[in-house]
C-alpha positions in Angstrom: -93.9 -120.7 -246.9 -96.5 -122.4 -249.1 -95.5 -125.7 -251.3 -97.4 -126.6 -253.5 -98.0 -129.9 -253.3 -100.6 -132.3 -254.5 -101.1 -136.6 -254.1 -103.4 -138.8 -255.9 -104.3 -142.7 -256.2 -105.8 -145.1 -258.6 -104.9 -146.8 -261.8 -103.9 -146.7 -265.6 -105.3 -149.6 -267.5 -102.9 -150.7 -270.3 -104.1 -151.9 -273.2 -100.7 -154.1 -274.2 -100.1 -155.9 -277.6 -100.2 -159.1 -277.8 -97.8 -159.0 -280.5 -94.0 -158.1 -278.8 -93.0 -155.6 -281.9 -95.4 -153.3 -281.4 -94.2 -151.7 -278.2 -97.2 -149.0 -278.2 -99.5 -149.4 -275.3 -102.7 -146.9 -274.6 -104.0 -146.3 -271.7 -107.3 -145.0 -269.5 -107.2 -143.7 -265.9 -109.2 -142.9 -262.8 -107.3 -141.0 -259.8 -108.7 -139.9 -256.8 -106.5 -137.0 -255.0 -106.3 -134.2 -252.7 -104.8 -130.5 -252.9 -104.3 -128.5 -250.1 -108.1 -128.6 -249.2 -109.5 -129.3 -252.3 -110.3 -133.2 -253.6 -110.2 -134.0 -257.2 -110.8 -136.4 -259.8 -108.4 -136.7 -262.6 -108.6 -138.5 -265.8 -105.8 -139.4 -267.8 -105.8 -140.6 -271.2 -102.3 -141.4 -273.3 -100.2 -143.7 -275.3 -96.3 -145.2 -274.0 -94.1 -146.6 -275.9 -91.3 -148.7 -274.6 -88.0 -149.9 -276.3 -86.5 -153.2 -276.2 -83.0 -151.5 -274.6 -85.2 -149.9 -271.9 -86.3 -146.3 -272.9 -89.9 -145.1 -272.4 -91.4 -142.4 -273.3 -95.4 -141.7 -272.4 -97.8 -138.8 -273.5 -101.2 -138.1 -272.0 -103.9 -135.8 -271.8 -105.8 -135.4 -268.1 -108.7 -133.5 -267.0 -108.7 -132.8 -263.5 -112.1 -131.8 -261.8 -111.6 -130.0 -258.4 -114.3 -131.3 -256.7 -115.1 -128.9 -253.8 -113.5 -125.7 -256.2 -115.8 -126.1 -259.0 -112.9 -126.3 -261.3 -111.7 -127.9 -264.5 -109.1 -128.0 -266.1 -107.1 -130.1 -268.8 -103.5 -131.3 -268.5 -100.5 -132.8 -270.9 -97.9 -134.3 -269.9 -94.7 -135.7 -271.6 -92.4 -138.4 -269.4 -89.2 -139.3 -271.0 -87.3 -142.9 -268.8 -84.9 -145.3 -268.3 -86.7 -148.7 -267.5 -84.4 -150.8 -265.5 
C-alpha cells in the first residue's frame, strides 16, 4: 500500500494593507520539501482575501521543481476558510 504523501517548510510573505478596508493581501513563497525520495522546491505566488466576519478565501499559482527528478511542474490551488 503506497500513500501518497508529501511535506514541505518555509514561508509566505504577505504584503498586507495598511489601509483596514482593503482586505486583499498578495503573497510570495519559498518552500523546501520532500516526496517519497524526491526533494523539491516550490514557489507559490497568490492573492487572500479575508472578511471582517471571518471568511477567507486564497488563490495561488506554484511551481514545484523536483530536484533530484528533473521535474517541473505548475500548480493552482483554491482554499475556501473559516478564520476563528
Amino acid at each position: 500500500d503506497t500513500l501518497d504523501n508529501y511535506y514541505s517548510v518555509g514561508a509566505k510573505f504577505y504584503k498586507a494593507s495598511a489601509n483596514k478596508t482593503n482586505s486583499f493581501a498578495p503573497y510570495i513563497g519559498l518552500l523546501y520539501g520532500k516526496e517519497y525520495f524526491s526533494n523539491f522546491l516550490e514557489v507559490p505566488i497568490g492573492i487572500n482575501y479575508t472578511a471582517k466576519c471571518g471568511f477567507q478565501t486564497s488563490f495561488q499559482v506554484s511551481v514545484l521543481d523536483h530536484i533530484n527528478a528533473r521535474f517541473q511542474a505548475v500548480h493552482t490551488e483554491l482554499r475556501l476558510g473559516w478564520r476563528f
